[in-house]
Steps between C-alpha positions, in 0.01 A plus 500: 500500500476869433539730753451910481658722717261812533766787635664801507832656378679216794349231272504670198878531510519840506855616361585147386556285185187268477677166580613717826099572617347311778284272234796383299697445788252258690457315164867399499493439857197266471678325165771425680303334823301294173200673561320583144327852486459824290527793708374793357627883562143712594702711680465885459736725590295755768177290525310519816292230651188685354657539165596109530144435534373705249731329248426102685293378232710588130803404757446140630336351191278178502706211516732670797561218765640769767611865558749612757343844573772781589345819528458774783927676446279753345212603726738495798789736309112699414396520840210302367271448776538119599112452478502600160822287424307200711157537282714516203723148614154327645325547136842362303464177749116459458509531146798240495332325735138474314761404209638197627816643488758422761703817617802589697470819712807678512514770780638839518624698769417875542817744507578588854477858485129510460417470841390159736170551444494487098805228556260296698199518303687444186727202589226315620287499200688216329469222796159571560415477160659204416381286823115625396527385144723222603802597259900387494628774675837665467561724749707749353634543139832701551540286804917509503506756212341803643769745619831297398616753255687204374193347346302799370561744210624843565154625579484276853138350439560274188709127514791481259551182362648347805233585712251348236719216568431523876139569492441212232717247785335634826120476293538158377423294738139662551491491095578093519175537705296714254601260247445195725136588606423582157558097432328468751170654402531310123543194690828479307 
């Protein structure tokens, strides 16, 4: 089973050994629940949703069973208007989609400060998306991380190691679901 996770600097592991990132992380985890799979890094450190789907086809080769897609940090620390970051999101799924490829659909939620309005339009990109192109959906990727300075790095916005550690426990479940629906549509 190989799965690619298409992302940003949280994925990448910005600021991080390797074996610390996201990818290698979930790996182990998986391992040690018995569950075979290559996980590959296509994480890159400031991406946006449209650079993530500029990039979607040298990224998630042929032969990818599934991609957890975590992308949109960017175009809400941007200001990126959310249609733009929603046209961007909707084209990575369709692709994936036409593919055959399972995905997970991580979501992101917009920084406070930039007013209800963006907050609202943003946020609710990522369930509307993934109930329209029928996607595992993970609500929120810092979910537990975001603002404990105790799991970020000294900048505020990126994990540390132990809140890798948190993200890769809290997401599992929905990836045990990625994985399982990928068996699924093999008939494996």
């Amino acid at each position: 089973m190989k799965v690619v996770v298409l992302g940003d600097s949280l994925s990448a592991g910005y600021g991080l050994p390797v074996e610390a990132a996201f990818p290698a992380k979930l790996a182990q985890a998986l391992k040690a629940k018995g569950i075979a799979a290559t996980i590959v890094n296509a994480g890159v450190s400031g991406d946006t949703a449209s650079g993530g789907l500029g990039r979607l086809d040298w990224s998630v080769p042929d032969g990818t069973d599934a991609v957890i897609v975590e992308l949109g940090a960017n175009d809400a620390l941007r200001g990126v208007d959310p249609k733009l970051t929603n046209k961007a999101l909707d084209g990575i799924l369709t692709k994936l989609k036409d593919r055959k490829i399972a995905v997970l659909l991580a979501g992101m939620q917009s920084p406070r400060n930039m007013g209800p309005d963006y907050v609202r339009d943003f946020d609710g990109i990522f369930p509307a998306l993934a109930a329209t192109h029928g996607s595992v959906f993970y609500p929120f990727f810092l979910d537990g991380v975001a603002t404990d300075s105790n799991l970020n790095q000294g900048d505020g916005m990126h994990p540390n190691a132990a809140g890798v550690d948190v993200i890769v426990a809290r997401i599992m479940p929905k990836v045990e679901e990625l994985i399982a629906r990928v068996r699924t549509m093999r008939g494996s």
